[in-house]
N, C-alpha and C positions, 0 to 999 in steps of 0.2 A: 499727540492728537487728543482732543478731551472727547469724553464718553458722548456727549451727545451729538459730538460729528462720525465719531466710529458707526454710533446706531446708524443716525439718516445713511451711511454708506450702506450699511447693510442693508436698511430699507430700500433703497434703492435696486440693489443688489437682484435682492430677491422679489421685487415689483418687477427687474427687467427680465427674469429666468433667468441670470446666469449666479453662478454660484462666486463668483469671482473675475478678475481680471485673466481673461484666457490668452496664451502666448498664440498671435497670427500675426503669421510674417508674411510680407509678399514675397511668392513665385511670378516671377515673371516668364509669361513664354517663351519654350526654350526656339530659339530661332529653327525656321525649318531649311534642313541639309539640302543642298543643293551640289550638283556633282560640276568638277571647273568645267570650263570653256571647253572646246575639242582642241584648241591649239594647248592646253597645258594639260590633258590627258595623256598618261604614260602609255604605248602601248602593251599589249600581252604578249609575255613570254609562252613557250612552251607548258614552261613548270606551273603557270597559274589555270591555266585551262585544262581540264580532263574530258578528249573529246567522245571517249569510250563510254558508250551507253551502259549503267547500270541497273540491275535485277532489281523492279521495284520490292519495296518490304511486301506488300501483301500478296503477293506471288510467292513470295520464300517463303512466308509462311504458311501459306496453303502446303507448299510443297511438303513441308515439314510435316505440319500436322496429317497430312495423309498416310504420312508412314510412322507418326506414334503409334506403340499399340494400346494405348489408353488414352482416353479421347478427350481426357478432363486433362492431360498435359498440357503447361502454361509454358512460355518462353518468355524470356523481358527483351525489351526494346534493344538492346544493347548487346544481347545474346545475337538476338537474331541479325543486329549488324554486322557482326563479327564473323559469322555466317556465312551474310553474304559476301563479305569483302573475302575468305574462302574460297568460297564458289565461283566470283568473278578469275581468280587468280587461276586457278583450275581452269577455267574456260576459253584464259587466253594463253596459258599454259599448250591445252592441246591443242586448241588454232596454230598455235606456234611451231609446233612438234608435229603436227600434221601438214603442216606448207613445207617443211624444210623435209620432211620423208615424202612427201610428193615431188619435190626439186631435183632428191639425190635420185628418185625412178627413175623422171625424166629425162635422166643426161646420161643415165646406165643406159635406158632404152632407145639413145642414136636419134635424141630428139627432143624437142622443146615441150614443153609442159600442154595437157589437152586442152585447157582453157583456162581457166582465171577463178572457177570456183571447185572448192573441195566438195569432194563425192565422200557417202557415208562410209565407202571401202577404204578410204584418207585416213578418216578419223578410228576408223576398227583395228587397222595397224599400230597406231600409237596406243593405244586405249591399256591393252596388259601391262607395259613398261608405265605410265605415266599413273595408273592405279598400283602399281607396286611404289611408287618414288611418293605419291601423296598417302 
């Protein structure tokens, strides 16, 4: 290239702002996902769906923080998941252990179960054994 077509590039160059030739590539938009038809939707298994309501985070962590005893105690986001997946376990733990000591009552006691929901007397019987085991 001889010098006086370098310069005009330059002058150019820098008459248009840019300091050089800058690499721009096209992106083309990425197509938007669309979910198939209903005839080639798979249905749900069990194992994909969890129908069990869980403990939102900011309830667990109020709950936590109420019983720090320093009140500028932090938790990270991942602590307190760990937490709660804990606590859910726990939860359905004694549901579990209290329907089935309410079962074994009602067939001692020469009779079908009182009704269909547990009473807090349900859950106060499991509660020593199920706090000793967690």
């Amino acid at each position: 290239m001889s010098p006086d077509r370098r310069n005009s590039s330059k002058a150019f160059a820098s008459a248009s702002g840019s300091s050089g030739p800058k690499n721009t590539k096209f992106k083309p938009p990425r197509p938007a996902r669309r979910s198939p038809p209903p005839e080639e939707q798979q249905p749900l298994d069990a194992s994909q769906v969890d129908p069990s309501p869980t403990i939102p985070a900011k309830l667990l962590s109020r709950i936590l923080h109420e019983h720090f005893e320093d009140e500028r105690t932090r938790i990270s986001k991942d602590a307190n998941a760990a937490v709660g997946r804990y606590i859910e376990v726990f939860v359905k733990e004694a549901l579990a252990r209290a329907v089935e000591e309410r079962k074994k009552d009602g067939s001692s006691g020469g009779g079908a179960m009182r009704d269909s929901f547990l009473e807090v007397e349900d859950l106060e019987k499991v509660a020593p054994k199920l706090l000793l085991d967690f």
